[in-house]
C-alpha positions as CSV (number, residue, x, y, z in Angstrom):
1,X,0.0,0.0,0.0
2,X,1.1,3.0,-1.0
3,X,2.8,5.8,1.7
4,X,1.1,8.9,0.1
5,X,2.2,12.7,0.9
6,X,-1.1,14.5,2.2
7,X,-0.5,16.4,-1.0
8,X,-0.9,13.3,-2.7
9,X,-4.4,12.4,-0.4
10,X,-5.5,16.0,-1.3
11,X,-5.3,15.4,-4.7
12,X,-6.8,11.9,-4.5
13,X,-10.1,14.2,-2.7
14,X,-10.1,16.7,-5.4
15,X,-10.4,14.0,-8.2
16,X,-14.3,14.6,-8.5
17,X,-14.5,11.8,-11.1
18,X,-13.6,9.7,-8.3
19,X,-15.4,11.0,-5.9
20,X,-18.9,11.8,-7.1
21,X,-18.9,8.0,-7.8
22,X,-17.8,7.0,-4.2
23,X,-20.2,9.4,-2.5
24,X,-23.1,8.6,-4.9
25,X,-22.6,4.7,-3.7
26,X,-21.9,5.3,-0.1
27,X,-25.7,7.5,0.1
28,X,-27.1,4.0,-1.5
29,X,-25.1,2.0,1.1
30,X,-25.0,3.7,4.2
31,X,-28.1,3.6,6.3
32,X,-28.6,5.1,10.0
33,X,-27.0,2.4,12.3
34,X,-24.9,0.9,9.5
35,X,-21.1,-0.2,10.9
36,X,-18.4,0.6,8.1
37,X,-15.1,-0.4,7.2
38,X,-13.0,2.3,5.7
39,X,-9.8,1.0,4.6
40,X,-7.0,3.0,3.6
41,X,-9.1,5.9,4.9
42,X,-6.3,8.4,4.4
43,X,-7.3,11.6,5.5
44,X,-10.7,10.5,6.4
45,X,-13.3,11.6,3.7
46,X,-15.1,7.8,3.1
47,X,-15.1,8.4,6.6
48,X,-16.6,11.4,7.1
49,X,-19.0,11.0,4.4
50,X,-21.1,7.5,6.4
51,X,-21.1,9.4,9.4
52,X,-22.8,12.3,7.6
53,X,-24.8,9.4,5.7
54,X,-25.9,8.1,8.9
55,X,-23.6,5.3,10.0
56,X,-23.1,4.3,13.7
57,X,-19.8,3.3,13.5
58,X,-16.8,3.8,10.8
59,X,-13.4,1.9,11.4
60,X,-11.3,3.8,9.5
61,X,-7.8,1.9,9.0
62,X,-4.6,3.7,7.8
63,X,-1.1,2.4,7.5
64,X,0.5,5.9,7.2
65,X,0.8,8.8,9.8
66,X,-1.6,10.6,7.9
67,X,-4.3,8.9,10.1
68,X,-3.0,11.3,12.9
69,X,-4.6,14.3,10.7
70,X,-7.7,12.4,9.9
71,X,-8.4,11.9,13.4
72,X,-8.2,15.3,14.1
73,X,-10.5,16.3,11.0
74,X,-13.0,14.3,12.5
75,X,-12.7,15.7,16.0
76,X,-13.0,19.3,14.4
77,X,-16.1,18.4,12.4
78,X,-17.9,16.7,15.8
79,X,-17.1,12.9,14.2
80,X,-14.6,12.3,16.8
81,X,-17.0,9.9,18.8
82,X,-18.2,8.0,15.5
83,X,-15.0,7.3,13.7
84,X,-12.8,4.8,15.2
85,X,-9.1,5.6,13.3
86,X,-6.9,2.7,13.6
87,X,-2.9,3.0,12.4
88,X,-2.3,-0.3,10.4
89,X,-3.0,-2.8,8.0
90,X,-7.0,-4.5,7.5
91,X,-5.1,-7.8,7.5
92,X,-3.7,-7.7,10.7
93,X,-6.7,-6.8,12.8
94,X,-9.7,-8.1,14.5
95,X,-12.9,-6.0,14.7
96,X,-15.7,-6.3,17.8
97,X,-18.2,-6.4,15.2
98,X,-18.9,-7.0,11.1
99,X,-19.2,-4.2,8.8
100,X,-22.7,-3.8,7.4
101,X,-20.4,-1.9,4.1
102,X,-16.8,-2.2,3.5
103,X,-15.0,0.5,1.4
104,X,-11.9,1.1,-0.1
105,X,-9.6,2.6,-3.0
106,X,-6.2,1.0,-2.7
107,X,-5.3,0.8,-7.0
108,X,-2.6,2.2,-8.1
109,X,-2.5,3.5,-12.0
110,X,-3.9,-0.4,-12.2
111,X,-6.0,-2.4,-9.8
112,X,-3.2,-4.8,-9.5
113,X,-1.6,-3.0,-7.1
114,X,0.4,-4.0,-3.7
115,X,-1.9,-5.6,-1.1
116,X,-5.0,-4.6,-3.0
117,X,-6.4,-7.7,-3.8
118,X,-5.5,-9.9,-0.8
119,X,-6.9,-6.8,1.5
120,X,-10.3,-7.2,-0.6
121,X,-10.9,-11.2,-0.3
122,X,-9.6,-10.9,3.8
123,X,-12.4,-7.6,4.3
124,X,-14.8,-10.3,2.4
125,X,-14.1,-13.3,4.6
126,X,-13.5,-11.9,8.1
127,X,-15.1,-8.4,8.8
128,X,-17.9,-7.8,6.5
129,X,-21.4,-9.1,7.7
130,X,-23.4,-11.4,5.8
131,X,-25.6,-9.5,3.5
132,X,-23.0,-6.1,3.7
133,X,-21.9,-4.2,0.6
134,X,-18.5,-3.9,-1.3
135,X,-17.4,-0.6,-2.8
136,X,-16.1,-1.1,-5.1
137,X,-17.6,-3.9,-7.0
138,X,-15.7,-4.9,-10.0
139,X,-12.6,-3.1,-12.4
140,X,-12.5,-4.3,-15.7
141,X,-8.7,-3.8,-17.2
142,X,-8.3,-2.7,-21.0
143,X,-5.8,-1.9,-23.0
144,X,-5.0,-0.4,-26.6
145,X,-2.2,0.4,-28.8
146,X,-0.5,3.8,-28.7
147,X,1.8,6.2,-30.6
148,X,3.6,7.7,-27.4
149,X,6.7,9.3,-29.0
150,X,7.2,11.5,-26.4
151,X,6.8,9.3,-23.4
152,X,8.8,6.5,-25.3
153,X,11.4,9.2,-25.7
154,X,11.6,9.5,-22.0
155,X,12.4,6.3,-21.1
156,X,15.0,5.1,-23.9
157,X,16.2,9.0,-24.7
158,X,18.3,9.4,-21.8
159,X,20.0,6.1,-23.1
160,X,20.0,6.7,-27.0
161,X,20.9,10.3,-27.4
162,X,22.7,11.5,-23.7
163,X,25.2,8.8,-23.6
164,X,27.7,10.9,-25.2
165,X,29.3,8.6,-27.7
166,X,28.9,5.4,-25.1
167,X,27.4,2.5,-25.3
168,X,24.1,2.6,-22.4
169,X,22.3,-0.6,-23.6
170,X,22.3,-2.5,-20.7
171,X,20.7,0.5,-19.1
172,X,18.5,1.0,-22.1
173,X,17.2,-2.3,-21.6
174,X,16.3,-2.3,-18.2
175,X,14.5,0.6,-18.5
176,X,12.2,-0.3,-21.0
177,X,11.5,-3.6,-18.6
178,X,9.4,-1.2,-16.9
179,X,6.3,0.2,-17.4
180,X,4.8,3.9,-16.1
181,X,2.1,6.3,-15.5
182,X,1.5,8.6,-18.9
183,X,-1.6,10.6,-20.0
184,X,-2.8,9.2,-23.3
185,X,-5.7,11.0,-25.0
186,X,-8.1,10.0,-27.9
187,X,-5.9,10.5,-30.6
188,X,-2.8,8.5,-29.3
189,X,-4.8,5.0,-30.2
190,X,-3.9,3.1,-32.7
191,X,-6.3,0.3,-32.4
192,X,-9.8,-0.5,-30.2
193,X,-9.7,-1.1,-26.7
194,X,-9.6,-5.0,-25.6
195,X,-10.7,-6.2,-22.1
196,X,-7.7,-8.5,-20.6
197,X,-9.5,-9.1,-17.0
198,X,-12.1,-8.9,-15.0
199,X,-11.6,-8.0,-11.5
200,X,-15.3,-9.3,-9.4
201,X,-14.6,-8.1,-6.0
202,X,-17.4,-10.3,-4.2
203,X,-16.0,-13.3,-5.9
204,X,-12.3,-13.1,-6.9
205,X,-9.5,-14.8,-4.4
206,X,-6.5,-14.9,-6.2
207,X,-4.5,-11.7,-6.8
208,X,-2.4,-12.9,-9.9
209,X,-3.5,-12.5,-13.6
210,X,-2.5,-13.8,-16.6
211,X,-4.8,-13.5,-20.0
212,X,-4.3,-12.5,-23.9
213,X,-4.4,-9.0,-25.8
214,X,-5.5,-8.9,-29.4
215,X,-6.1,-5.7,-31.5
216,X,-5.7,-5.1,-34.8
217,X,-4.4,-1.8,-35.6
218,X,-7.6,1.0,-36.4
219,X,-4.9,3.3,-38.2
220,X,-1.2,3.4,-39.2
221,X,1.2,4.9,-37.5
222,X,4.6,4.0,-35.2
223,X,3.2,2.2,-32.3
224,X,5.5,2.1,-29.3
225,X,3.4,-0.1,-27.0
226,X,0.5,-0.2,-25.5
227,X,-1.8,2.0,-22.6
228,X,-3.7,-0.2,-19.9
229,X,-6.4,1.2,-17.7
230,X,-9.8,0.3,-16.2
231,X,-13.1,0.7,-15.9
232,X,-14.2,1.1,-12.4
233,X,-18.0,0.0,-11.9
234,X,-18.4,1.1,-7.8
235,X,-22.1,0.0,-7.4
236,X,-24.6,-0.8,-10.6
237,X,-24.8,1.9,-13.2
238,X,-22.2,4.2,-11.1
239,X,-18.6,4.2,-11.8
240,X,-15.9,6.0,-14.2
241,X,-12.8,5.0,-16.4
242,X,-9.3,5.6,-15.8
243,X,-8.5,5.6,-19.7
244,X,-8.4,8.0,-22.5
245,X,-12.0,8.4,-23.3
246,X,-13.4,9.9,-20.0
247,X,-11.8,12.8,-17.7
248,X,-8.7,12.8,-16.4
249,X,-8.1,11.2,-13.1
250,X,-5.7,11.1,-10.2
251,X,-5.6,7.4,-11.7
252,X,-3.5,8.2,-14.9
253,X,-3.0,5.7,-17.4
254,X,-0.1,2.8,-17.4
255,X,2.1,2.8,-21.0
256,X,4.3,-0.4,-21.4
257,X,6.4,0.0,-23.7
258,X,8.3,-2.0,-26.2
259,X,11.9,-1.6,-26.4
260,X,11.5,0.2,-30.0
261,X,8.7,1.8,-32.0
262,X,7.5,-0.8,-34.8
263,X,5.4,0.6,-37.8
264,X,1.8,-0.3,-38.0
265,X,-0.3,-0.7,-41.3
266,X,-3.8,-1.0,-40.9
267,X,-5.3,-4.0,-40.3
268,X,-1.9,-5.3,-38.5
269,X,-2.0,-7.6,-35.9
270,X,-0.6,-7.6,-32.3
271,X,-1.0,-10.2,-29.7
272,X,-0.3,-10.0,-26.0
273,X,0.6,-12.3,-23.5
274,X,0.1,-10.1,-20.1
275,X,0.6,-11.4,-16.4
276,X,0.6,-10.4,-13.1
277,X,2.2,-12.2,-10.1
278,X,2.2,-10.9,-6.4
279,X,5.4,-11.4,-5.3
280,X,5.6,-10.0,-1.5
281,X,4.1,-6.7,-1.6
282,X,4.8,-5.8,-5.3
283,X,3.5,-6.9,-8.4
284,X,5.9,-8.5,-11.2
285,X,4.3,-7.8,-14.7
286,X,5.5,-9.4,-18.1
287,X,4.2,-8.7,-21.4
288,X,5.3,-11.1,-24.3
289,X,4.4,-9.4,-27.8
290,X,3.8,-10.4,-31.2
291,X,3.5,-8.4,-34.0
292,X,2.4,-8.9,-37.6
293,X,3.7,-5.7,-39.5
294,X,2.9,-5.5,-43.2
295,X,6.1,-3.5,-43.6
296,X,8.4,-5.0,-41.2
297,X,7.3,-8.3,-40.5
298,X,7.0,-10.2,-37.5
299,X,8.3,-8.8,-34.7
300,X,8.6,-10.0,-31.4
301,X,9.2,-8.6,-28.0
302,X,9.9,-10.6,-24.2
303,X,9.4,-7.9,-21.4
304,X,9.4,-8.3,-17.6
305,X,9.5,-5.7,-14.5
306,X,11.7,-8.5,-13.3
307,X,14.6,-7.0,-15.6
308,X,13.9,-3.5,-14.6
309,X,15.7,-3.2,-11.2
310,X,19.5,-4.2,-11.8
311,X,20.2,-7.5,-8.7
312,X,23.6,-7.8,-8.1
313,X,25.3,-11.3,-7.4
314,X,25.6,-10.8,-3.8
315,X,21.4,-9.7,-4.0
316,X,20.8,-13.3,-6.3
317,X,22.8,-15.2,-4.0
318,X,20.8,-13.9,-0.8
319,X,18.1,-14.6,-2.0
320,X,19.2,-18.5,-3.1
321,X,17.4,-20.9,-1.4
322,X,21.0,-22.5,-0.4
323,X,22.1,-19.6,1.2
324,X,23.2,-19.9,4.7
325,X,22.9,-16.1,5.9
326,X,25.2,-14.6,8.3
327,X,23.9,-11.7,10.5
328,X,25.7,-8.4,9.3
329,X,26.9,-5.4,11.6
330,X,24.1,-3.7,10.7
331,X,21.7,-6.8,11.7
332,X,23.5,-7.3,15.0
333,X,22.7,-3.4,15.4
334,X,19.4,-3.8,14.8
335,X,19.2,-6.8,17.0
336,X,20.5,-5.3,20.2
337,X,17.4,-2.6,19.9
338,X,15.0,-5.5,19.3
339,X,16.3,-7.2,22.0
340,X,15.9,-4.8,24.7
341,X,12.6,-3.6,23.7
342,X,10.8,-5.4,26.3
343,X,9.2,-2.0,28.7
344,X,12.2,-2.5,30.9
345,X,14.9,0.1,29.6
346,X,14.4,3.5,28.2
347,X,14.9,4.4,24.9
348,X,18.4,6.1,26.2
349,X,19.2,3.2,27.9
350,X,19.2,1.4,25.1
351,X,21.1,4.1,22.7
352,X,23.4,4.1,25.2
353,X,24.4,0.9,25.2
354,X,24.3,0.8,21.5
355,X,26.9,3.7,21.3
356,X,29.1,1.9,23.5
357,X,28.9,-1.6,21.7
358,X,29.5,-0.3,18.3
359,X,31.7,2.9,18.5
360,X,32.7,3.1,15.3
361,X,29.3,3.5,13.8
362,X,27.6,5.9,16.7
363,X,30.2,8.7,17.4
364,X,27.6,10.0,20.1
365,X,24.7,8.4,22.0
366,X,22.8,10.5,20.4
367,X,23.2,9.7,16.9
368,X,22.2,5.8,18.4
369,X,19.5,7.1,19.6
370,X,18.0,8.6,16.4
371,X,18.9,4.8,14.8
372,X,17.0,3.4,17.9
373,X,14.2,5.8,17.5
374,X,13.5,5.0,14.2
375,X,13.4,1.0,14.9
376,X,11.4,1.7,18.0
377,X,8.6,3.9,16.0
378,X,8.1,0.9,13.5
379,X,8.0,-2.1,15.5
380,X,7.1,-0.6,19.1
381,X,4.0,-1.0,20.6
């Protein structure tokens, strides 16, 4: 889940495409005595909006600090009482009672984003009531060709025409392994949209996708990959889209790219093998690509996110399921702060003794302390 600046949760409120559809759903939802589940509340306005809606009870969960502000929005707007805000993940918690309606908003540019699914089927099993209400209800990804010169030109320029006579592609190669937020209008299609997946929040359990993507090209024209987004249906008959055809949203669009531009005839063919695995708390996507190009051919192209981060031999070899790991300095640090975080000793106490065990690395207590500070603020209770 994303860690969002309260710029970023401002801007997420001020999206009214997103917004007019939540509200809309939450004034069918919410009656007076429902119990709702906000997760990933942010700054509070699901919130807010079922208390005003008439709910007796809102659980609002936040990983981030930002629950610290929203807790004192609700105070100042006489919600304090209504609105329980707790600082964590839905996952790890237990509720004193089912939700009657569970919301949430936890996609990134896609739906297949971090925890986002596995939060979903979890809300489902163990704190919504029988009978409650899921917002949202379903996402259905889409995708189309696109001319994106521009945005191409960002990723493999810095490696084509800044590498001042050297040779960049390894780097160039890596980077086009990735895919990224872009705006992509109307006019940037070069084919129909296709429907890869169907996300059915009251049914779905498994957060990893893998389906085909067929278009045939609308118009000619150097196509440099291909724009995904989706279609958000919130309740029946009320949600928006993410893609180029409606408003702009705080959403954007995702552009994978292929590693060159390939030229597109009319009626040419491109086929798409797309997946997405959850692996930890990121997604890995790959996109396998075939084209039939009247004037170049067939083209093919094997991408993965996996290639996108450069993993060093020491980073493969960690990770090896041979590996006998050794506890480094900075894990034996660590450890000494874990260790005697059990009530008993201060929090100088312990940076302290930290200074005095590893000398080299803390010239002061002090600076210990700000190292012990920051372990005790994440794993303290």
């Amino acid at each position: 889940m994303a860690d969002y600046s309260l710029l970023g949760y401002g801007d997420m409120m001020a999206d009214r495409v997103r917004m007019d559809a939540y509200a809309a759903v939450l004034e069918q939802a919410v009656r007076p005595g429902s119990v709702v589940l906000d997760i990933g509340t942010g700054a509070g306005m699901m919130a807010l909006l079922a208390c005003r809606l008439g709910a007796r009870k809102v659980y609002a969960i936040e990983p981030a600090d930002v629950v610290h502000t929203a807790r004192e929005i609700a105070r100042a707007n006489g919600l304090g009482d209504r609105i329980e805000f707790i600082q964590g993940l839905s996952t790890r918690l237990s509720l004193p009672e089912r939700a009657d309606v569970v919301v949430s908003d936890l996609r990134g540019a896609l739906p297949l984003f971090g925890q986002h699914i596995p939060s979903i089927v979890d809300a489902r099993v163990r704190l919504m009531a029988e009978g409650g209400v899921l917002i949202p209800r379903r996402d259905t990804l889409r995708g189309a060709l696109v001319a994106a010169d521009e945005r191409h030109g960002k990723i493999v320029g810095p490696w084509d025409e800044a590498a001042r006579g050297f040779d960049f592609a390894i780097a160039r190669r890596a980077a086009v392994n990735s895919w990224v937020r872009a705006k992509v209008r109307p006019e940037h299609l070069l084919s129909d949209a296709a429907t890869w997946a169907v996300l059915d929040y009251p049914t779905i359990t498994d957060p990893n996708v893998r389906g085909p993507l067929e278009w045939r090209a609308s118009s000619a024209g150097a196509a440099h990959g291909f724009a995904m987004w989706f279609d958000a249906e919130v309740a029946e008959n009320i949600g928006y889209t993410s893609g180029p055809h409606g408003p702009e949203t705080v959403y954007s669009t995702a552009f994978f790219p292929w590693p060159r531009a390939v030229q597109l005839a009319e009626g040419d063919g491109v086929a798409v093998e797309l997946q997405a695995r959850l692996v930890g708390d990121e997604y890995v996507w790959l996109w396998d690509t075939r084209i039939q190009s009247a004037t170049e051919g067939t083209v093919e192209f094997r991408q993965s996110t996996f290639f996108a981060e450069p993993l060093s031999p020491a980073r493969l070899r960690a990770r090896s399921h041979t590996h006998r790991p050794r506890l480094g300095e900075d894990g034996r640090i660590d450890r000494l702060v874990l260790e005697r975080m059990e009530g008993a000793a201060t929090l100088e106490e312990i940076a302290r003794e930290l200074a005095a065990a590893f000398p080299a690395r803390f010239g002061s207590w002090e600076e210990a302390l700000t190292h012990a500070g920051r372990l005790a603020e994440k794993y303290g209770a």
